[in-house]
C-alpha positions in Angstrom: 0.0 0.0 0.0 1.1 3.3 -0.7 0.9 6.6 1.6 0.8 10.6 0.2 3.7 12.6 0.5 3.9 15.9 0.1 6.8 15.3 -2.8 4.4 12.2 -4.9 3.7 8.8 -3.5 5.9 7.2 -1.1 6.5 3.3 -1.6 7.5 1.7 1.4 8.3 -1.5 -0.5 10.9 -0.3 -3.0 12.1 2.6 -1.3 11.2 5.5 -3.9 8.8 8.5 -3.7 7.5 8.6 -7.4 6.0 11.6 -8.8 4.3 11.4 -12.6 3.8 14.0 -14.8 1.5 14.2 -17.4 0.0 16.8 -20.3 -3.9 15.4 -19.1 -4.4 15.0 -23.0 -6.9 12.0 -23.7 -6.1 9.8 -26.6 -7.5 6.9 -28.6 -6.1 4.0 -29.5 -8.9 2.3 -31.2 -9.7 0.3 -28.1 -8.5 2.3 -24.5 -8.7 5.7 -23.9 -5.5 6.6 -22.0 -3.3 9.7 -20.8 0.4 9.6 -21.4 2.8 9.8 -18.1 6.4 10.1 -17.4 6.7 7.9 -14.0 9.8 9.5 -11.7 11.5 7.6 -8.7 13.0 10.0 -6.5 13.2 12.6 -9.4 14.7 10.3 -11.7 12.6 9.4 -15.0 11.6 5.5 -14.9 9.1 5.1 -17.1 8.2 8.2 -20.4 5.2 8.0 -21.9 3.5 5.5 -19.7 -0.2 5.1 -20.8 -2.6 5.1 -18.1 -5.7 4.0 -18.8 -8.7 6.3 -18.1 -11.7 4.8 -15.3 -14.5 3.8 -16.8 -16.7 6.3 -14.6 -14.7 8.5 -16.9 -15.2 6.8 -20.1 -18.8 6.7 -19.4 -18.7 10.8 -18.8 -17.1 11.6 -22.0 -18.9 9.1 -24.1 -22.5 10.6 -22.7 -21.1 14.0 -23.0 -20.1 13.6 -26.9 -23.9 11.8 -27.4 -25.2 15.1 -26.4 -23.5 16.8 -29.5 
């Protein structure tokens, strides 16, 4: 389990605090809907362009707010 920390996510198991940065753009790949994230460990990149994929609460949001148009 993972606890806050004021500088990201501290994870007891591994040692790190990890911070992730992101642009918040949504994109397509013809099946998920995903942002892009660059994943730091104690400030050093790990892991550029990491796709993490959207909830589906979320999907649901978007897809009922584009219906509407």
């Amino acid at each position: 389990m993972t606890t806050t920390a004021p500088e990201g996510q501290l994870i007891p198991e591994i040692g790190v605090i990890e911070t992730v940065e992101s642009d918040n753009i949504l994109r397509w790949d013809g099946s998920n809907l995903y942002v892009e994230q660059d994943v730091f460990h104690n400030g050093q990149l790990v892991h550029r362009r990491y796709r993490k994929r959207v909830t589906k609460s979320v999907a649901q949001a978007i897809a009922a707010i584009l219906a509407q148009h």
